[in-house]
C-alpha positions as CSV (number, residue, x, y, z in Angstrom):
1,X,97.0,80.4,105.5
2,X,96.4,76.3,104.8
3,X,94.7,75.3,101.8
4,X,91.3,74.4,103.5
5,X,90.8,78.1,105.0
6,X,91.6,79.4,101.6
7,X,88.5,76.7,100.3
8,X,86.5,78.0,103.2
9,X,87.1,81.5,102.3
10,X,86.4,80.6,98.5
11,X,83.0,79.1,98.7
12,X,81.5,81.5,101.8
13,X,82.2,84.6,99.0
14,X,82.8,88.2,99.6
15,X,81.9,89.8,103.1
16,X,82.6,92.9,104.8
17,X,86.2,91.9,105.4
18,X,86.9,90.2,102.5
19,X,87.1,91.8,98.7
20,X,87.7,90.0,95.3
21,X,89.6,91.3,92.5
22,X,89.9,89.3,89.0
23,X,92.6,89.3,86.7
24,X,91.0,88.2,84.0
25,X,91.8,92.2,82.3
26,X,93.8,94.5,83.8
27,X,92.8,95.5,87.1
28,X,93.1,99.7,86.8
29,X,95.1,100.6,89.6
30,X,92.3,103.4,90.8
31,X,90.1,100.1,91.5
32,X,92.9,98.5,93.3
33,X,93.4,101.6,95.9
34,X,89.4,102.0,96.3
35,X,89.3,98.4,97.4
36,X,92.5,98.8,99.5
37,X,90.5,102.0,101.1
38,X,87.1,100.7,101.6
39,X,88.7,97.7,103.6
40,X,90.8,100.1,105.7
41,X,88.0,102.6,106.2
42,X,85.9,99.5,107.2
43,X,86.9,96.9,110.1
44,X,90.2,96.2,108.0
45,X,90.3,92.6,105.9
46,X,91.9,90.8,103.1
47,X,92.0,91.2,99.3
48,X,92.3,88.3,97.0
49,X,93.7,89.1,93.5
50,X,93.1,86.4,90.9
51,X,89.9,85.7,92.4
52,X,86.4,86.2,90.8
53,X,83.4,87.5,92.6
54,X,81.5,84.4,92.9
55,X,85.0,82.1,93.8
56,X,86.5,80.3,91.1
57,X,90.0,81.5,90.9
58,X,93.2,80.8,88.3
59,X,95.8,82.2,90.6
60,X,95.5,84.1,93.8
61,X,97.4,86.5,95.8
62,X,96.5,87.0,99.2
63,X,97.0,90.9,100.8
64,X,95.8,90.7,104.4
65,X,95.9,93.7,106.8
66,X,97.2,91.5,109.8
């Protein structure tokens, strides 16, 4: 992934396929799996940890299902 589809995927926020976790606290690891599930159970996506719901991020680590 280039940095300007990360941007892109940044400012266009959470959809269907794509879930934002922050790390701001510790992220229980129950929360982790259910997002992990709902995108599987769904059309599949990515899951950006580090990132806050409405897109400003510190660090970010990208799990993608592809």
């Amino acid at each position: 992934m280039d940095e300007m589809s990360l941007k892109d995927i940044l400012k266009n926020g959470e959809t269907l396929t794509v879930e934002f976790k922050s790390d701001l606290k510790a992220l229980p690891d129950k929360d982790l799996i259910a997002a992990v599930v709902a995108l599987a159970n769904t059309e599949g996506g990515d899951l950006y940890l580090g990132v806050e719901n409405d897109g400003p991020f510190r660090r970010a680590f990208y799990l993608s299902d592809n």
